[in-house]
KOLLUMVEX-275426 format. One record per residue (C-alpha): residue in three letters; x, y, z. Coordinates in steps of 0.1 Angstrom, whole numbers, plus 5000, padded with zeros to 4 digits. Layout:
BEGIN
ALAXYZ...
//
This chain:
BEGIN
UNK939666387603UNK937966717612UNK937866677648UNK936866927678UNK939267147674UNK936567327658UNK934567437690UNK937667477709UNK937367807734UNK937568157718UNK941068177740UNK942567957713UNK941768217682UNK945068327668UNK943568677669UNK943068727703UNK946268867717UNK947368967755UNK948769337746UNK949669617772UNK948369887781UNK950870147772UNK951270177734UNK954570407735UNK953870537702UNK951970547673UNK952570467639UNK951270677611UNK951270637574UNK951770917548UNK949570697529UNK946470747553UNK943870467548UNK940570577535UNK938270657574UNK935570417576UNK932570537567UNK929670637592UNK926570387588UNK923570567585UNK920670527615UNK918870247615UNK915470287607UNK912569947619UNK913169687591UNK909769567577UNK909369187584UNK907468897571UNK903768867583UNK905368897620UNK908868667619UNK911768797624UNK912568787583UNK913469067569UNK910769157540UNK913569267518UNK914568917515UNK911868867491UNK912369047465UNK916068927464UNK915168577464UNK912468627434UNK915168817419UNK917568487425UNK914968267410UNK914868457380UNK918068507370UNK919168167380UNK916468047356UNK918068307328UNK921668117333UNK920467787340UNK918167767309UNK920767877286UNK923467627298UNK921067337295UNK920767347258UNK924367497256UNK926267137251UNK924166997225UNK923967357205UNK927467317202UNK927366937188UNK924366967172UNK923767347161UNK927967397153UNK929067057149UNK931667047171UNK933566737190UNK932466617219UNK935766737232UNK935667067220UNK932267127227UNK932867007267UNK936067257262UNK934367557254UNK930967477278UNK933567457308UNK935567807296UNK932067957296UNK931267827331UNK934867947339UNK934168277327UNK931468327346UNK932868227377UNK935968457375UNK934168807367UNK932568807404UNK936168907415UNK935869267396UNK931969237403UNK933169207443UNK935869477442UNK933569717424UNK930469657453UNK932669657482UNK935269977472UNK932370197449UNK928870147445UNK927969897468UNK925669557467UNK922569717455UNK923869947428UNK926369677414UNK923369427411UNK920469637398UNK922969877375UNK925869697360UNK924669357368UNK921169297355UNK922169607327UNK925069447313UNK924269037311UNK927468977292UNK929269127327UNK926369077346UNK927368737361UNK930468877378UNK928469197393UNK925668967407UNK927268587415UNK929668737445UNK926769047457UNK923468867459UNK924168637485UNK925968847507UNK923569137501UNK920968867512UNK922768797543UNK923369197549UNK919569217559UNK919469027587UNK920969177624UNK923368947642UNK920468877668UNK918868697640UNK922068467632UNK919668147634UNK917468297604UNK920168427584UNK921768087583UNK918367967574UNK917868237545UNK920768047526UNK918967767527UNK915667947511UNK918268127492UNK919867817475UNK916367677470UNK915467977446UNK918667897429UNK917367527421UNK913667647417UNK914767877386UNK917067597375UNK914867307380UNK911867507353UNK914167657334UNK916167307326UNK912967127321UNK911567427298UNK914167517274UNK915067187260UNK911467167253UNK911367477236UNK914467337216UNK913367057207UNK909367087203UNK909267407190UNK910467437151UNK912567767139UNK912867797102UNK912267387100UNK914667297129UNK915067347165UNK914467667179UNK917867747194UNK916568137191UNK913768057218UNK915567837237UNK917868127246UNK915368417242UNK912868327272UNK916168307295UNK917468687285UNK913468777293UNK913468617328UNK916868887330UNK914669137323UNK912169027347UNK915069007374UNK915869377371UNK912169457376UNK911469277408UNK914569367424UNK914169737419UNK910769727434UNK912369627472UNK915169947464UNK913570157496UNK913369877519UNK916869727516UNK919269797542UNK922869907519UNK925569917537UNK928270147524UNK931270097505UNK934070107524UNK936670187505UNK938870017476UNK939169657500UNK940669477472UNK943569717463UNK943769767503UNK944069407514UNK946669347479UNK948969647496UNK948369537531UNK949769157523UNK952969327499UNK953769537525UNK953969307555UNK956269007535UNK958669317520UNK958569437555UNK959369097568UNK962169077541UNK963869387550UNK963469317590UNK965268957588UNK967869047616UNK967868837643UNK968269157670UNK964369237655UNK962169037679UNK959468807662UNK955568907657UNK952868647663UNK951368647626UNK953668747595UNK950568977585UNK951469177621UNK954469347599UNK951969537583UNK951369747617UNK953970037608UNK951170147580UNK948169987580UNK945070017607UNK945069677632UNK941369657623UNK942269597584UNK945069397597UNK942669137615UNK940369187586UNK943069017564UNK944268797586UNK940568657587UNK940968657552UNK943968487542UNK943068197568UNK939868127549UNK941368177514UNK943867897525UNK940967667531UNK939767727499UNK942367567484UNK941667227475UNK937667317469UNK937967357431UNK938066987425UNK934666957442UNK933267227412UNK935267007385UNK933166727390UNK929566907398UNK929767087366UNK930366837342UNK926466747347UNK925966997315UNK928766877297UNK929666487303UNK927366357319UNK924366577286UNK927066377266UNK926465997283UNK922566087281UNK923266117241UNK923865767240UNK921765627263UNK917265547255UNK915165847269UNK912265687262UNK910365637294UNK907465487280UNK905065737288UNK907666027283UNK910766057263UNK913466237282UNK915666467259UNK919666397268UNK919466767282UNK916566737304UNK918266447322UNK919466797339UNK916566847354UNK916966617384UNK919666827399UNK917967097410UNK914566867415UNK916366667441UNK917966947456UNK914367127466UNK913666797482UNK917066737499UNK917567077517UNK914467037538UNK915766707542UNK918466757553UNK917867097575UNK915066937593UNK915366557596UNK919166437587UNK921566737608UNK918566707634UNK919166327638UNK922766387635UNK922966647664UNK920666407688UNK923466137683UNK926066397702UNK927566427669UNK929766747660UNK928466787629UNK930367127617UNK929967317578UNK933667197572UNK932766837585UNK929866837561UNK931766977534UNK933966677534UNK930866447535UNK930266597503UNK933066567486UNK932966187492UNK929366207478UNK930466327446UNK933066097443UNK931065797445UNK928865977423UNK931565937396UNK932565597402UNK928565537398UNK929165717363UNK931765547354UNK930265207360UNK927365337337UNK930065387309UNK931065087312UNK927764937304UNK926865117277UNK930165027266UNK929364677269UNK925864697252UNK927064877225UNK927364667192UNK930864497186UNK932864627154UNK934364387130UNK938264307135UNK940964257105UNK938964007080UNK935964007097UNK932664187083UNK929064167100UNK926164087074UNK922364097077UNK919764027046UNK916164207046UNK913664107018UNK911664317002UNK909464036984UNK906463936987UNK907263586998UNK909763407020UNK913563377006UNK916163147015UNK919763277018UNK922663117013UNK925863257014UNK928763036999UNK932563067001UNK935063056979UNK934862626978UNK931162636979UNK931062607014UNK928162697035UNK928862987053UNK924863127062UNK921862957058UNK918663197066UNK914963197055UNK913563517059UNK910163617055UNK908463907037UNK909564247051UNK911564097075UNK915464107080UNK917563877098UNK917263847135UNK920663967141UNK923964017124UNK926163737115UNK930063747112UNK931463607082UNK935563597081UNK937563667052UNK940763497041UNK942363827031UNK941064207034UNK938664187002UNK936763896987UNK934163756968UNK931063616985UNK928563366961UNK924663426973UNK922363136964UNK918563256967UNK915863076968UNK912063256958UNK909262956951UNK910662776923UNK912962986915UNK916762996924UNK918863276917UNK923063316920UNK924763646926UNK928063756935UNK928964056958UNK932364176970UNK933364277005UNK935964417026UNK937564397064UNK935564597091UNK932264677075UNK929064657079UNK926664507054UNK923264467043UNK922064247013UNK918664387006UNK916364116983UNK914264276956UNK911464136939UNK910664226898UNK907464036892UNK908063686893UNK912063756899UNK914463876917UNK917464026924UNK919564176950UNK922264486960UNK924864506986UNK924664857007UNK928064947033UNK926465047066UNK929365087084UNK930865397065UNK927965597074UNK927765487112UNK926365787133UNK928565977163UNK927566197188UNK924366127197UNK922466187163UNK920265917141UNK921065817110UNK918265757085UNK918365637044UNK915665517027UNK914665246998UNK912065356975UNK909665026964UNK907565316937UNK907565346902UNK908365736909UNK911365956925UNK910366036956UNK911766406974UNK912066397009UNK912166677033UNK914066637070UNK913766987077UNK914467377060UNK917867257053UNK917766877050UNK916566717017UNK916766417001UNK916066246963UNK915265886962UNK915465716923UNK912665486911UNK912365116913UNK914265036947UNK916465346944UNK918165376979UNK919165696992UNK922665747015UNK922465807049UNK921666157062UNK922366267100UNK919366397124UNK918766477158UNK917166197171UNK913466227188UNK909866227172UNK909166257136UNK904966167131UNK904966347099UNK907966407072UNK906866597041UNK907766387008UNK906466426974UNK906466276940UNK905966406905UNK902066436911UNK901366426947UNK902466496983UNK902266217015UNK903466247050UNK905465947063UNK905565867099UNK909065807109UNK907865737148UNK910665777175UNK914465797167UNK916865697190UNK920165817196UNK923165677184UNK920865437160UNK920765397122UNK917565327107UNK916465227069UNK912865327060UNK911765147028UNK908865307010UNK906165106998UNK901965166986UNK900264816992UNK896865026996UNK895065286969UNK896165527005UNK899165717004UNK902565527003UNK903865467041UNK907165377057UNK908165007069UNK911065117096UNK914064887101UNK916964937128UNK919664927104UNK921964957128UNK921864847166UNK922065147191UNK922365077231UNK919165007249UNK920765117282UNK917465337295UNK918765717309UNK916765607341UNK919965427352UNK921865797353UNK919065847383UNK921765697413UNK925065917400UNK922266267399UNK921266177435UNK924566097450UNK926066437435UNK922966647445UNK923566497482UNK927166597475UNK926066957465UNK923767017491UNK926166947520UNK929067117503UNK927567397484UNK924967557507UNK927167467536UNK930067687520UNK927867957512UNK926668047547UNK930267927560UNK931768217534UNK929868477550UNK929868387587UNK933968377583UNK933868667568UNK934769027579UNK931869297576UNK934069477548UNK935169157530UNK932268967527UNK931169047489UNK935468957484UNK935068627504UNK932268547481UNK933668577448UNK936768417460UNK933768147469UNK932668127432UNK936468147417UNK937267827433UNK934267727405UNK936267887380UNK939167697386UNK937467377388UNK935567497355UNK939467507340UNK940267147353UNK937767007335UNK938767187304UNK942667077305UNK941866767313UNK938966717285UNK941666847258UNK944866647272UNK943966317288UNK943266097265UNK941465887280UNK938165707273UNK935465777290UNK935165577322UNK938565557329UNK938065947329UNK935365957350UNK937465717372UNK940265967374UNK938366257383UNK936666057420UNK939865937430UNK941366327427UNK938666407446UNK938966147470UNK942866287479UNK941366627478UNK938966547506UNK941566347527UNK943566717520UNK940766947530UNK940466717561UNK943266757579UNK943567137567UNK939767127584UNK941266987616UNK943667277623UNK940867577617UNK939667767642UNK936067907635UNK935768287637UNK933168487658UNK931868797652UNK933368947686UNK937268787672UNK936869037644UNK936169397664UNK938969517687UNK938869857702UNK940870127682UNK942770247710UNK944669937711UNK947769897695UNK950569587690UNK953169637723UNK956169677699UNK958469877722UNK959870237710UNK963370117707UNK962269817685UNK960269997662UNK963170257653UNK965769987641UNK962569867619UNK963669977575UNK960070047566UNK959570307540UNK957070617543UNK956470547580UNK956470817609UNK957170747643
//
């Protein structure tokens, strides 16, 4: 849809207009707009090693890096604190992750006012926003980039465009370490017995402090421009004033004005005028972008969440459901040069147009098909996760803990055969077997048969459980006990472990600082207790007269897992491990085709929009058109939140829902893309002697309040 109509001649820009010569008059406010402030000389900028780079650039981007790496780090492990750490719902804990985010991304509009209307860029960032990191986010998020961009001359346009490139790249560099680090120092490192939450989110608030450092260090060679008054407040007047204007002026004797923000001439300079007209146009385009930032930002939340319940174990790695993160900004250091130097190149030999709004759009379809990839994965997890029993239906598996084979027969309420198994020692049944019930409770007959020996037992069962009939040998007998898996099923994520204790002596087992467990004597079995799931090599237990280690080995998520102790050797007693319950084998690998399609996405949209912000933008609006940049992520942030609390729906069809919004958000942006006219630098500077040709007699039948002629 976006056509040429983007490199249409300068003659078409709505701002250029053919005016007189004579201005009969001049109109003057009693409210006199702040007078622009003088710029300093310019003084030689200081490049890098000879290019045309300005050297303060470094020192922002290293200041990028690290604070990207502060924000990034925490989010990764934020999800799972919240489910894990604070046992919350999935639901509630993608909730509050996406009214963080939100948070975040709504601040930069008080950061922006206060850089462009008081202290400018530089103060804002290296005073309020690295001082205050609870604030911080709004005072740096809409000022860096822009302050960035402030450093290059417009001769340099080609490098500046290519700074946002290097400058996104820091972004992903600090995110890329910082997402691979801090669920490592979450998960490896133990605090008080568990995960180290503490250090997880203390190395992020030091790379802050690092931030503040290295930016301070490049304060003399940065070029600040001035504040240039309170823009915000400024631009809000100069918009009520033109539509009340408007309203008051609806005669049809008052001749019409080219654009509705031209009522604003009777009090307001023509340069802010334009300014806002630039503005509002680019504003309106921004629109439809927060649906783009709804789906990119559920990487931390629902796609951490999908990770939960998929196998990280890589074989010679095991991937942590947050690390999955990683990838993002992994793929995005190798797609920008990509990109910038092979794909637009290509593109642009082929004749093709290829514009930042025309990419933009590419990458909104990117992240759509990224979701219906993510859906289809939820689908097949679905599918490969275990079947529950219906109405008068159970699912039954036998282990035996003898030292021999045992046959197992289970018998209904005529003596039929229902099951016939032989299992051997210390194994269980190969999988489990669905028995049907004739009403919701009833009473199976077990015939066992050990050697010579045959042995009939009776065990009652109800609808929609899961059992286990775990064989136990007493000398030369035996007996048996019925356990209910299903009632302790895990959720979220975790593992679920209990354990059957083959010694003569309780045994005390120890999870962690504040998980602790008693098994009895004699086959005593324990009820299920709810970890994080990963590596356990060595779990502290202890009986009456001595302490072992039992190595619980690798823990899946989702799973449920029955441990039986036992001492065959004069060496210390060990564990014999037993998936109690399956868990899907789906491997996280398979999220690797939704992470690149979306990173594709974010690339063409993200660092596209970033150098498009500041190019439309006027010179005293550019930290405003940036945060209104990053509050199109805020909104997006909320979208994700409303629909995470209201839908309803399960997870694919969710996932489903969001790309085809998406979709009718791109086919929107489109045709809105079509109709813009790009804005050059030159389109934004008119000559202050030039006023709008209203004629004398027009402008005195005009009702405008506190306006001279």
């Amino acid at each position: 849809m976006l056509e040429e109509s983007e490199s249409k001649e300068p003659a078409m820009n709505p701002f250029q207009k053919n005016e007189s010569k004579e201005t009969l008059f001049s109109p003057v406010s009693t409210e006199e707009v702040p007078p622009r402030l003088l710029s300093p000389p310019k003084k030689p900028t200081p490049k890098i090693c000879g290019s045309n780079y300005p050297l303060s650039i470094a020192f922002i981007v290293v200041n990028e890096f690290c604070e990207r790496f502060s924000y990034y780090g925490m989010k990764a492990v934020l999800t799972l604190y919240f489910l894990y750490f604070l046992h919350w719902s999935e639901d509630s804990s993608t909730s509050i992750y996406h009214a963080f985010s939100s948070l975040c991304y709504f601040t930069p509009i008080l950061g922006a006012a206060i850089a462009d209307s008081w202290l400018g860029k530089f103060k804002v960032l290296s005073l309020v926003g690295l001082s205050l990191i609870a604030l911080g986010t709004g005072g740096i998020k809409p000022c860096v980039a822009a302050f960035g961009g402030d450093q290059f001359e417009e001769k340099h346009a080609e490098e500046r465009t290519r700074y946002f490139s290097v400058f996104y790249l820091s972004i992903n560099a600090g995110s890329l370490i910082s997402t691979f680090i801090t669920p490592m120092l979450r998960g490896d490192v133990q605090c008080f017995g568990e995960d180290c939450y503490a250090l997880a989110f203390g190395v992020p608030g030091l790379l802050m402090v690092i931030a503040l450092v290295v930016f301070s260090m490049g304060s003399k060679i940065y070029r600040k421009p001035p504040p240039e008054g309170n823009i915000v407040t400024q631009v809000a007047k100069c918009i009520w004033f033109a539509i009340s204007n408007r309203f008051n002026n609806r005669s049809g004797d008052i001749p019409k004005r080219q654009h509705w923000l031209d009522w604003a001439a009777e009090k307001y300079p023509k340069q802010l005028i334009m300014d806002v007209k630039a503005l509002t146009r680019v504003l309106f385009l921004y629109i439809p972008l927060p649906m783009f930032w709804a789906l990119l930002d559920q990487q931390g939340s629902r796609w951490t969440l999908q990770a939960t319940r998929m196998n990280g174990n890589l074989g010679f790695f095991v991937l942590q459901p947050d690390q999955m993160q990683v990838l993002n900004p992994l793929l995005v250091l190798i797609f920008i040069p990509l990109f910038d130097l092979v794909i637009y190149r290509l593109v642009s030999k082929c004749g093709i147009n290829f514009s930042s709004l025309r990419k933009m759009a590419v990458g909104m379809i990117l992240a759509s098909l990224a979701f219906a990839v993510a859906a289809a994965v939820e689908i097949k997890i679905d599918r490969m996760t275990p079947p529950q029993p219906g109405p008068q239906k159970i699912f039954l598996q036998a282990l035996n803990l003898a030292d021999d084979e045992v046959k197992v027969t289970v018998l209904g309420n005529k003596n039929n055969t229902l099951l016939e198994e032989s299992i051997k020692s210390f194994q269980k049944m190969p999988h489990y077997a669905q028995l049907h019930l004739k009403t919701k409770s009833q009473d199976f007959h077990f015939y066992l048969k050990y050697h010579n020996l045959s042995v009939y037992t009776k065990h009652s069962m109800e609808e929609k459980n899961w059992y286990s009939l775990i064989i136990l040998e007493d000398g030369k007998n035996i007996s048996s006990m019925m356990v209910n898996v299903e009632e302790n099923k895990t959720t979220n994520g975790m593992t679920a472990v209990r354990f059957v204790n083959t010694l003569h002596k309780e045994v005390n087992i120890s999870l962690g600082t504040d998980i602790s467990l008693t098994v009895g004597e004699d086959y005593g079995v324990s009820a299920y207790t709810t970890l994080q799931s990963g590596e356990y090599p060595a779990v502290h237990c202890r009986t009456e007269d001595k302490n072992f280690s039992l190595n619980m080995g690798l823990l899946d998520p989702g799973a449920a897992y029955l441990f039986v102790i036992i001492n065959r050797t004069s060496q210390d007693p060990q564990a014999w491990k037993m998936e109690d319950m399956p868990t899907t084998k789906l491997s996280i690998a398979w999220q690797l085709p939704q992470y690149a399609l979306i990173t594709a996405g974010e690339v063409m949209f993200s660092v596209t929009g970033l150098e498009f912000s500041y190019s439309q933008a006027p010179t005293s609006m550019k930290s405003v058109l940036q945060a209104a940049w990053l509050l199109t992520v805020a909104v997006g942030n909320i979208i994700v939140l409303v629909v995470a609390q209201f839908s309803g729906l399960v997870q694919w069809a969710e996932f489903i829902l969001f790309s085809c919004l998406l979709l009718v958000v791109c086919l929107i942006f489109s045709i809105m893309g079509y109709y813009y006219v790009p804005i050059k630098p030159e389109d934004l500077q008119e000559p202050a002697d030039k006023q709008i040709p209203y004629t004398q007699e027009n402008m005195i039948n005009l009702e405008t309040k506190k306006t001279k002629l």
